[in-house]
C-alpha positions as CSV (number, residue, x, y, z in Angstrom):
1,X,0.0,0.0,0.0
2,X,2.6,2.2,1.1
3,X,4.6,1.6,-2.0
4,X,2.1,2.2,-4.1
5,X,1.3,5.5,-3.1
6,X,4.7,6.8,-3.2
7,X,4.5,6.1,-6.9
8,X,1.2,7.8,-7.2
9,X,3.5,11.0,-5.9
10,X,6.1,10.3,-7.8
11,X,4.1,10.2,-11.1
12,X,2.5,13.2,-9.6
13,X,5.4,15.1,-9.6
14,X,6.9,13.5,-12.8
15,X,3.9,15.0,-14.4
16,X,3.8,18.5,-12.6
17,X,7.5,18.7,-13.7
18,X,6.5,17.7,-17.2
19,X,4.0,20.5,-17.5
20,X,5.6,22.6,-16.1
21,X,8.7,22.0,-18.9
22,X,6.4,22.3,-21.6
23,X,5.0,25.8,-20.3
24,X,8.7,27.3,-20.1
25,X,9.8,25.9,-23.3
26,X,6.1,27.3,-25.2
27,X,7.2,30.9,-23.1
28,X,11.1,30.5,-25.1
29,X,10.5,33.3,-27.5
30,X,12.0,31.8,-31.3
31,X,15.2,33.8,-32.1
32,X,14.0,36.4,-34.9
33,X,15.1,36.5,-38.4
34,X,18.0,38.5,-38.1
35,X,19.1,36.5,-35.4
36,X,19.0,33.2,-37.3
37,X,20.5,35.1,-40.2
38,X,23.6,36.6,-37.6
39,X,23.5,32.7,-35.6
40,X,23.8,31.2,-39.2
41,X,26.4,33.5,-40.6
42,X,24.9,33.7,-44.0
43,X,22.3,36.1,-45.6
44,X,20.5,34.3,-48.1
45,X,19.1,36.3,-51.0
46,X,16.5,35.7,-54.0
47,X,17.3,37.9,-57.2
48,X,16.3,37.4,-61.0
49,X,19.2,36.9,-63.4
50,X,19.4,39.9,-65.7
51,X,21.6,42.4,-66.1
52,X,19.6,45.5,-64.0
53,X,20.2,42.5,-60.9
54,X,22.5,40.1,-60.8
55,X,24.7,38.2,-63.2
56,X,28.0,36.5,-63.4
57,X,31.0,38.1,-65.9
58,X,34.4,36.6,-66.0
59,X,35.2,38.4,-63.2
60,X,32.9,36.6,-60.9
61,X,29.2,37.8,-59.5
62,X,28.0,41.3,-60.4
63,X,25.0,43.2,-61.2
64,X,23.6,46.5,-59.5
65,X,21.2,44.6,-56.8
66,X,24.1,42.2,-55.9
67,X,26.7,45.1,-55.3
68,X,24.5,46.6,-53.1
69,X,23.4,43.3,-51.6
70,X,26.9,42.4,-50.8
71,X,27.8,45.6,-49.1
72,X,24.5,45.2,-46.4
73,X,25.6,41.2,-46.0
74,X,29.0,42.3,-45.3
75,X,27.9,45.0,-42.7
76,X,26.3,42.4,-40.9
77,X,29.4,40.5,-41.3
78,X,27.9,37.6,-42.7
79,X,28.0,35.7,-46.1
80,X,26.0,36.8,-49.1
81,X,24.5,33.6,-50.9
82,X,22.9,34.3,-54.1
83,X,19.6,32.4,-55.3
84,X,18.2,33.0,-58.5
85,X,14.0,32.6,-59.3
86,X,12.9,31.7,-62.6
87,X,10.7,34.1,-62.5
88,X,8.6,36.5,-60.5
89,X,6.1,34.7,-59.3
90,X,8.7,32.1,-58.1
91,X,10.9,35.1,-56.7
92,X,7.8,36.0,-54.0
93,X,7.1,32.0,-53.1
94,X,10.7,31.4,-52.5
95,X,10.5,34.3,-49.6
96,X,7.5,33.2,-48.1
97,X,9.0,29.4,-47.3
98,X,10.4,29.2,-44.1
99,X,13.5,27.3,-44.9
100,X,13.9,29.9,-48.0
101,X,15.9,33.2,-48.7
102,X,14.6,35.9,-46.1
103,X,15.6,38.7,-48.3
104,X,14.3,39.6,-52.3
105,X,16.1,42.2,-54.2
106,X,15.5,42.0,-57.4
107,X,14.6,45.9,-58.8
108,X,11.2,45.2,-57.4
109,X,8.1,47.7,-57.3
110,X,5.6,47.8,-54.1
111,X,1.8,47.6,-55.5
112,X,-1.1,47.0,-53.2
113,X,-0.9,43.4,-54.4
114,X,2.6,42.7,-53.5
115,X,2.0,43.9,-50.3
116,X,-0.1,41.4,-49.5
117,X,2.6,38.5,-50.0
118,X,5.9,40.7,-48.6
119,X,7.2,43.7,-46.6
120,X,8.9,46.5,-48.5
121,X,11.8,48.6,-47.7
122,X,12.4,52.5,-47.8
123,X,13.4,53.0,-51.4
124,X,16.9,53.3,-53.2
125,X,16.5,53.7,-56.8
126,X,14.0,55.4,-59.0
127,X,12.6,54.5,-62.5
128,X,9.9,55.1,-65.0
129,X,7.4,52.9,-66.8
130,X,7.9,52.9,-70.1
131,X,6.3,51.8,-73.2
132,X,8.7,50.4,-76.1
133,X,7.6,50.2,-80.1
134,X,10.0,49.7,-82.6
135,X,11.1,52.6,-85.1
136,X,9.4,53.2,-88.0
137,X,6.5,51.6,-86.8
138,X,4.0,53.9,-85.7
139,X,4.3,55.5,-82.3
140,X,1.8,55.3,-79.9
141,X,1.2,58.1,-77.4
142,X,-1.1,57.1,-75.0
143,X,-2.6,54.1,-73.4
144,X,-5.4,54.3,-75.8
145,X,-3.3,53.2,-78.9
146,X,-2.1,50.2,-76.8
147,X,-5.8,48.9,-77.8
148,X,-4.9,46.4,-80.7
149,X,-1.1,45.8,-80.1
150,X,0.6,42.6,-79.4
151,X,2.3,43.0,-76.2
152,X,4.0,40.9,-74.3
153,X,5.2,41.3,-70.9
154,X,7.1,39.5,-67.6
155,X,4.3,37.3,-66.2
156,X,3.8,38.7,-62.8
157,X,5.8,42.0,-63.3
158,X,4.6,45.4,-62.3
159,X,4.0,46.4,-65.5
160,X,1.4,43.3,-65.7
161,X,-0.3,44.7,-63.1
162,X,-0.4,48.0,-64.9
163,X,-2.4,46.5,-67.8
164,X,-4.5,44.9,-65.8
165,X,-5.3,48.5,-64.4
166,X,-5.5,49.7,-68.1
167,X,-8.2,47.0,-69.0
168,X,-10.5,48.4,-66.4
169,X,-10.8,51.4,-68.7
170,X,-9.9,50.0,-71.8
171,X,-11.5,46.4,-72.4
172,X,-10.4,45.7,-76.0
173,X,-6.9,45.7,-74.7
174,X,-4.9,42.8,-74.7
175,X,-1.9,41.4,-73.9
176,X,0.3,38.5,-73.0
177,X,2.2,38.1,-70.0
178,X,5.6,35.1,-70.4
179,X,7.8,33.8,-67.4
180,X,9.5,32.0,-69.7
181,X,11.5,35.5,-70.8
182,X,13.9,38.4,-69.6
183,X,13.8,41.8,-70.0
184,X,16.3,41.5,-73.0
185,X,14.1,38.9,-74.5
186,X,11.3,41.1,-74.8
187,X,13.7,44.1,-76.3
188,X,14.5,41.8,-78.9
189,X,11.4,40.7,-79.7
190,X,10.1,44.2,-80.2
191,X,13.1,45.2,-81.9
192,X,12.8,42.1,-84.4
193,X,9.0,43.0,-85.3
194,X,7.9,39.7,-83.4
195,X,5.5,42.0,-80.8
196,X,4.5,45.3,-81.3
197,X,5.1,46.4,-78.2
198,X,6.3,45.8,-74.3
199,X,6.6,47.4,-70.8
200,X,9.6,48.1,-68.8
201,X,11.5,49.9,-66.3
202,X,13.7,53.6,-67.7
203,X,16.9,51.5,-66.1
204,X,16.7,48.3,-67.4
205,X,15.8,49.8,-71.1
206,X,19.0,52.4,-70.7
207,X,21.4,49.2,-69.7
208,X,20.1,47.1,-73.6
209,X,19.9,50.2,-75.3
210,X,22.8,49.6,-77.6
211,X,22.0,46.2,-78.4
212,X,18.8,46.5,-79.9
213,X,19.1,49.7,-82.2
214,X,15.5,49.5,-83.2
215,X,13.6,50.4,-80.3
216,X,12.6,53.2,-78.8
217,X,10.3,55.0,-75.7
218,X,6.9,55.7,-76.8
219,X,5.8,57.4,-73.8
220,X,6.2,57.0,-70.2
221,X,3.2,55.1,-68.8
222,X,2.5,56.4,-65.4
223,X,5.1,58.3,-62.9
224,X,8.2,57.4,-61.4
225,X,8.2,54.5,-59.0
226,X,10.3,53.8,-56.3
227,X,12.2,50.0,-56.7
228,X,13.1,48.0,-53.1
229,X,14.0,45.6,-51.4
230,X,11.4,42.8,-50.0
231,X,10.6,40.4,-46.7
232,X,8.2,37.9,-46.1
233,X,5.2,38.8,-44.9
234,X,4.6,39.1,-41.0
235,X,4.9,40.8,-37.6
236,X,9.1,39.9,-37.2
237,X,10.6,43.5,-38.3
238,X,14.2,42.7,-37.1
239,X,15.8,42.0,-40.3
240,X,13.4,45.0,-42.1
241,X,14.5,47.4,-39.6
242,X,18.3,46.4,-40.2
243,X,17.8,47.0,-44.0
244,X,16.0,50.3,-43.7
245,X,18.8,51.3,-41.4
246,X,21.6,50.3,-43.9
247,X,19.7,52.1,-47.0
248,X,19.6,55.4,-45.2
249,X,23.3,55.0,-44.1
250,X,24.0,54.4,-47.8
251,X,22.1,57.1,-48.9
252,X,23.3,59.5,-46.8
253,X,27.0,59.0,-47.3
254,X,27.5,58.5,-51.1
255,X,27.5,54.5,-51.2
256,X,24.4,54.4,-52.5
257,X,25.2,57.5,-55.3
258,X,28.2,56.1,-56.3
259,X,27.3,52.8,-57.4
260,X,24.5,54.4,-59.2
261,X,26.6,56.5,-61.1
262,X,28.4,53.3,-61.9
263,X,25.6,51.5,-63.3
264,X,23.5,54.0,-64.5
265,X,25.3,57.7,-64.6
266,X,26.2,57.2,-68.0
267,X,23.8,54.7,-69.5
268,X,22.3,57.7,-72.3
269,X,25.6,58.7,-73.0
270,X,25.2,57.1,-76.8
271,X,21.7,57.6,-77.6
272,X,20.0,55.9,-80.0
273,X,22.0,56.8,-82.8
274,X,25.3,56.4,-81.2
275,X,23.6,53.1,-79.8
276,X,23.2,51.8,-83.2
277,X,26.4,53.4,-85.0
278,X,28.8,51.9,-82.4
279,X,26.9,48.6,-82.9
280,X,28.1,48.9,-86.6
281,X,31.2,49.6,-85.6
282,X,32.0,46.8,-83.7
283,X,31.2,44.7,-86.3
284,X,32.9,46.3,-88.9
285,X,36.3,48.2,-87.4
286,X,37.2,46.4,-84.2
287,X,37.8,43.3,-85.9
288,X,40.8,45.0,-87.7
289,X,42.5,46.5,-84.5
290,X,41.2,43.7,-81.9
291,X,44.7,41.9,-82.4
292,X,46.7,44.8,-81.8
293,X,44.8,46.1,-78.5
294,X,45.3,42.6,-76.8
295,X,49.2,42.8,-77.6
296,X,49.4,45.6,-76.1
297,X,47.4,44.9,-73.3
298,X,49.4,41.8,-72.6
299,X,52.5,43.9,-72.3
300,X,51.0,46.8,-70.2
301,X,48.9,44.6,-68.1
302,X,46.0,46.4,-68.4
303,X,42.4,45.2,-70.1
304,X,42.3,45.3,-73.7
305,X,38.5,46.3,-73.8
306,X,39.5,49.7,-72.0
307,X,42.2,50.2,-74.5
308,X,39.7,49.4,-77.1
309,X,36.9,51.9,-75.8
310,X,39.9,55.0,-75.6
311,X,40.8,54.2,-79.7
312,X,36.9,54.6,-80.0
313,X,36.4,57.8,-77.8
314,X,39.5,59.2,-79.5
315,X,39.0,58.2,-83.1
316,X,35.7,55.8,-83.9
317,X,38.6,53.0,-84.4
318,X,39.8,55.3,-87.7
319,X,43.3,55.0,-88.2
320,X,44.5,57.6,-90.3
321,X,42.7,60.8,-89.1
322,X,43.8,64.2,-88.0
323,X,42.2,67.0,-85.8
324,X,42.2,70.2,-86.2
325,X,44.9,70.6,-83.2
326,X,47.1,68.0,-85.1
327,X,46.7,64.9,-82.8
328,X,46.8,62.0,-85.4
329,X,46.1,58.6,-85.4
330,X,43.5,55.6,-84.2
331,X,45.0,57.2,-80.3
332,X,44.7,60.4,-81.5
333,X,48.3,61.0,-80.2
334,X,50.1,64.5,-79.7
335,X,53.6,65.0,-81.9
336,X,55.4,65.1,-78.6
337,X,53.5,62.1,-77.0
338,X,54.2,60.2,-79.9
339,X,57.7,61.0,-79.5
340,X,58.0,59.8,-76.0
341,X,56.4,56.8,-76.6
342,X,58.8,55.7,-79.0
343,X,56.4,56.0,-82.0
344,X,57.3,57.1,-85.7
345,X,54.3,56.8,-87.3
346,X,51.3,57.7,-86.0
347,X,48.8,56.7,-88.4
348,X,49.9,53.4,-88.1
349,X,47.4,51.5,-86.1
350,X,49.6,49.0,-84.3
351,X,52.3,52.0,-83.2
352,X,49.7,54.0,-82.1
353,X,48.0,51.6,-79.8
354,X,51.4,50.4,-78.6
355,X,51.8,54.4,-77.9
356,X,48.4,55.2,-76.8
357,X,48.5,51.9,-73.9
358,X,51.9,53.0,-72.9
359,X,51.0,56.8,-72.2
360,X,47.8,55.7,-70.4
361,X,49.9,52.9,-67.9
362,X,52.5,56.0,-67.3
363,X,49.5,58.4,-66.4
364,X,47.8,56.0,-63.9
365,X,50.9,54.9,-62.7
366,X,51.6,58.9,-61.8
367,X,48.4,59.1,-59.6
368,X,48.4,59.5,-56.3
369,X,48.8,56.0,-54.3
370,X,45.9,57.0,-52.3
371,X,43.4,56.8,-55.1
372,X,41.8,53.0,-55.3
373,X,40.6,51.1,-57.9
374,X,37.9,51.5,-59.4
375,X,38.5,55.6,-59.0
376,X,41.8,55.0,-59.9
377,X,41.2,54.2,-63.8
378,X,38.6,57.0,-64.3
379,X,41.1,59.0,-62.7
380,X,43.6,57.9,-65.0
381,X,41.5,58.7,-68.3
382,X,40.8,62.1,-67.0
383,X,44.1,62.7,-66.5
384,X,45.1,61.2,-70.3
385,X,42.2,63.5,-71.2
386,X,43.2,67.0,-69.6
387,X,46.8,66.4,-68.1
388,X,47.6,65.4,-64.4
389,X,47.9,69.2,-63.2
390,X,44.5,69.9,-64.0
391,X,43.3,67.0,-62.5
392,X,45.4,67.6,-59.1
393,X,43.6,71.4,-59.2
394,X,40.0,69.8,-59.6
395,X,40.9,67.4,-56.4
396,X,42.3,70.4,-54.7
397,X,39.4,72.2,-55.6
398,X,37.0,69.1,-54.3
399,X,39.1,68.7,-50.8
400,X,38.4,72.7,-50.1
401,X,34.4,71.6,-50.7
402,X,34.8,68.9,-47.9
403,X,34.2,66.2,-51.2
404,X,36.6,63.3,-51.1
405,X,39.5,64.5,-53.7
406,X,39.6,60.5,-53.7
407,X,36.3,59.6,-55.4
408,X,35.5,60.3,-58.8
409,X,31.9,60.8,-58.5
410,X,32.8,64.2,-56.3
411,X,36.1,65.5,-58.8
412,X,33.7,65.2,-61.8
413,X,32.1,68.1,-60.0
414,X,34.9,70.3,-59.6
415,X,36.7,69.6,-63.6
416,X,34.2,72.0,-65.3
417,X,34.5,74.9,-62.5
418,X,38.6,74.8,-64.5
419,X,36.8,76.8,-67.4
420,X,35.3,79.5,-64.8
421,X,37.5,82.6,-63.6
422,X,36.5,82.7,-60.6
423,X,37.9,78.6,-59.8
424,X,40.3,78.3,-61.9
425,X,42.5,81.6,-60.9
426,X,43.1,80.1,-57.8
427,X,44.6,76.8,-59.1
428,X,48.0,76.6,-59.9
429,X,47.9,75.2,-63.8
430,X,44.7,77.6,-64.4
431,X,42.5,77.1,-67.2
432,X,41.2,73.8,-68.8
433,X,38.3,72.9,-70.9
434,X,37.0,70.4,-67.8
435,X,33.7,69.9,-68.9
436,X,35.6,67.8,-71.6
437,X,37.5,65.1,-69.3
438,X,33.7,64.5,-67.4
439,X,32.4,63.5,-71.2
440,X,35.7,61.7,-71.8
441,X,35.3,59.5,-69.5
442,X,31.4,58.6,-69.4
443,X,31.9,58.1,-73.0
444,X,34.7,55.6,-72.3
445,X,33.1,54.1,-69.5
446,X,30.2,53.3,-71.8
447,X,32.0,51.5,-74.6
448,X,34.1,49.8,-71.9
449,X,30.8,48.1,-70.4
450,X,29.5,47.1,-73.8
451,X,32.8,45.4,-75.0
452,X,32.7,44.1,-71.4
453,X,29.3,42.5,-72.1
454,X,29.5,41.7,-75.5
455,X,32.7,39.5,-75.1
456,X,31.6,37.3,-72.4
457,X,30.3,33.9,-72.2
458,X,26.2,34.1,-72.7
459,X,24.6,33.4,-69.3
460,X,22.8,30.0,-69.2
461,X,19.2,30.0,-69.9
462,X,18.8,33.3,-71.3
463,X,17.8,31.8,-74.7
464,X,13.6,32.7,-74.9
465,X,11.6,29.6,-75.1
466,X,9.3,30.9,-77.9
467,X,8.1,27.4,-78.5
468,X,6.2,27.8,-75.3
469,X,4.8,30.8,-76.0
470,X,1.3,32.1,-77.3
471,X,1.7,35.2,-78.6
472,X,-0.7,36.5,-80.9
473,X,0.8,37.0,-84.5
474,X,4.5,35.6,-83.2
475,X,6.1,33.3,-86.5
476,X,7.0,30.3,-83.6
477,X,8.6,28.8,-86.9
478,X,11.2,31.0,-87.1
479,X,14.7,30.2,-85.3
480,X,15.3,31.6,-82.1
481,X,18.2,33.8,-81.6
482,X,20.2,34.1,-78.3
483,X,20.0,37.0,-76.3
484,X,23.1,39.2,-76.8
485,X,26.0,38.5,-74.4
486,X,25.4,40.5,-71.1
C-alpha cells in the first residue's frame, strides 16, 4: 500500500514537472530572423538573373542589386548567398517558405498586391514605366493606342499589373504576360517586329539600349516609382528594420550615389543613334584592331577592352585621321607624346595603340597611391584627357568643398569649375576645358561596359523559349536567336 502511493507521488510530480517543462519551453520566444541570419552566418538572398540585378561576368558575380546586396551582408558581417528565381512569381514563393531566402532584391516595385505576400523597404533607386515600339512603326502616345497591339510582358511583373489597371478602362486591350523571358528577351522581340510592343523599367531599357538599335520609348506610362528591397510577410521586423537602417546609411554618405553612377550615370551617353552606329562599328572596325589592342594589353597589363573603348572615344577606331589641333592617329596622339612613346608613325594603327597603352599605364601609374581602384582608372582617363595638373587642381578644388578628392563621382564636379574665372585663378595650372575630361570618361566608361558584355560567355538560360509561348501573330517557326551577351 505504502509503495504504491509513493509512486502515485512520484508520477505526480513526474507530471507536474513535465507540464511545467512544456510551459517554459512554449514561453522560449523563437530567435527572430536576423538573429538566425547573424547565428547562421549567412544572408540568403533571391534575385532574377538579368543584367539591372544580378549576373556573373568573367570576373565573378556582379549586377547593380548584388553590389548593393553584398555591401549590407558584409555589414552584418555575414556571407551573401545568391539564389536565382525563374521568375517573379517564383521570386515571392521562394520568400514566403520558411526554410527559404529571407531577403528579395531583385529591382522590385511595391503595389497593393505585393504587399499582401511581402514587406517593402524605404526605397533606393528610382525608374519610370515605359512603353517600347520599334522605329518606323508607328508611335503610340497614350494608353489608348495600346488597344490592338501585341504585347507581351514579364508574367507577374509590375508592368502586368499595370495592364491589368488599363483593361478596367480600356477592355479591348490585350496582352500577353511570359515567365518563360527576360527583359532582354522582350527588347529583342520588339526590336525584331515579333510583338509590337512591351513594358519596362527607364533603367533596365537604358542598360540594352545599344543592343537593340530598333527600339525606342513611346511614352512613359504612369510616374516614377520607387524599386526596393522585399521580406516575407509578417509581424518579425528585425531584419526589415536592419535593412532600412543600412539604405539610409547608404544614402546619406554617397554609397548608394556612387554605385549608381556606376551603373546607370552614363547609360544615355550614346543615344539611339550612337547606340546603333557603335553597334556597326564593332562589327565592322574592331575586328581589324582587336589583335593589336590585346598585344598591347598583354604587355602593359592592363584590359584590352579599355584600351579598345579609348581608340573609339579618340577616333571611332579610324586609323589615319587628324584633328584640327594636329593629334593624329586611331590614339589620336600629340607629336610630342608620340615622340616619348617611341612612336614614328602615327597613323599606323599597331604604333599608335602600342603608344596610346603606354601613355595611359604611365598616367595612372603617376596618380596618387591613395586613389583606389575603381577611382583609380577613371582618374587615370581624366588625366590622359586633360593632363595630371588639371586634375590635381580639380581634387584640390574638391578637398576645399569637404568632397573626397579621392572619389570620382565628387572630382567630376569640380573639372568644369577649371573653365570659370572665378575657380580656376586660384589653381595653380589655371585654365582647362574640364567639362571635356567628365564627357571623356562617361563616353569611355560606356564602350568599356558594352565590349565588357558583349565579349563574355552568354549566361545560361537566357535563350527565350518561344516554342512555349502564345503570342498573338509571333512566327514560332522562325529560329530563335540568343539573347546578346550581357
Amino acid at each position: 500500500m505504502f509503495a504504491q502511493t509513493a509512486l502515485r507521488q512520484r508520477c505526480a510530480k513526474w507530471l507536474i514537472a513535465t507540464g511545467l517543462f512544456l510551459m517554459l519551453g512554449a514561453c522560449v520566444e523563437k530567435p527572430s530572423t536576423l538573429e538566425r541570419v547573424k547565428e547562421d552566418g549567412v544572408l540568403r538572398v533571391v534575385t532574377r538573373n538579368s543584367p539591372a540585378t544580378y549576373f556573373q561576368d568573367r570576373n565573378g558575380e556582379t549586377g547593380f542589386e548584388y553590389e548593393l546586396v553584398k555591401r549590407f551582408a558584409d555589414d552584418l558581417g555575414v556571407e551573401l548567398k545568391i539564389e536565382t528565381a525563374d521568375n517573379i512569381d517564383d521570386l515571392f514563393n521562394q520568400l514566403g517558405q520558411p526554410s527559404g531566402p529571407v531577403l528579395a532584391a531583385a529591382g522590385l516595385v511595391s503595389s497593393e498586391q505585393r504587399k499582401t505576400q511581402a514587406r517593402f523597404s524605404h526605397p533606393y533607386l528610382e525608374v519610370t514605366p515605359q512603353v517600347i515600339y520599334r522605329n518606323g512603326k508607328s508611335r503610340p502616345t497614350d494608353a489608348g493606342d495600346l488597344v490592338g497591339k501585341r504585347i507581351l510582358v514579364l508574367k507577374g511583373s509590375s508592368h502586368a499589373e499595370q495592364l491589368a489597371e488599363l483593361k478596367k478602362q480600356y477592355p479591348a486591350l490585350t496582352y500577353e504576360e511570359s515567365d518563360q523571358v527576360e527583359v532582354v528577351d522582350l527588347l529583342r522581340m520588339v526590336d525584331e517586329g515579333q510583338i509590337d510592343l512591351t513594358l519596362v523599367d527607364s533603367n533596365e531599357l537604358a542598360m540594352n539600349q545599344v543592343y537593340f538599335p530598333n527600339v525606342r520609348v513611346a511614352f512613359d506610362l504612369g510616374d516614377a516609382r520607387d524599386q526596393r528591397w522585399a521580406v516575407a510577410a509578417g509581424d518579425d521586423n528585425s531584419l526589415l528594420n536592419e535593412i532600412n537602417e543600412f539604405l539610409d546609411k547608404v544614402q546619406k554618405n554617397g554609397t548608394l550615389q556612387r554605385l549608381k553612377d556606376r551603373y546607370y550615370g552614363h547609360v544615355d551617353v550614346l543615344g539611339y543613334v550612337g547606340a546603333y552606329t557603335f553597334a556597326q562599328h564593332l562589327q565592322q572596325r574592331l575586328p581589324k584592331y582587336e589583335k593589336h589592342f590585346r598585344a598591347s594589353a598583354k604587355v602593359e597589363q592592363v584590359d584590352w577592352r579599355l584600351l579598345a573603348a579609348i581608340g573609339y572615344q579618340e577616333s571611332m577606331w579610324q586609323a589615319e585621321v587628324t584633328s584640327k589641333t594636329g593629334v593624329r592617329g586611331l590614339m589620336m596622339l600629340t607629336q610630342r607624346t608620340a615622340q616619348a612613346m617611341g612612336v614614328s608613325n602615327r597613323l599606323d594603327p599597331k604604333q599608335s595603340i602600342i603608344g596610346g597603352a603606354k601613355y595611359f599605364m604611365i598616367v595612372k601609374a603617376e596618380l596618387d597611391d591613395s586613389i583606389e581602384e575603381p577611382d583609380r582608372t577613371w582618374f587615370a582617363l581624366a588625366a590622359y584627357n586633360v593632363g595630371s595638373g588639371h586634375l590635381e587642381d580639380a581634387r584640390k578644388l574638391a578637398k576645399n568643398e569637404g568632397l573626397n578628392p579621392n572619389k570620382w563621382l565628387d572630382v567630376k564636379k569640380m573639372l568644369p569649375r577649371l573653365s570659370q574665372k572665378q575657380w580656376y585663378s586660384k589653381t595653380r595650372y589655371g585654365y582647362a576645358r574640364g567639362g571635356e575630361p567628365v564627357h571623356f570618361v562617361a563616353n569611355i566608361r560606356r564602350y568599356y561596359d558594352i565590349l565588357t558584355w558583349v565579349t563574355q560567355p552568354q549566361l545560361e538560360g537566357s535563350q527565350v523559349a518561344e516554342s512555349n509561348l502564345h503570342v498573338p501573330g509571333v512566327d514560332k517557326t522562325k529560329p530563335t536567336e540568343q539573347t546578346p551577351p550581357l
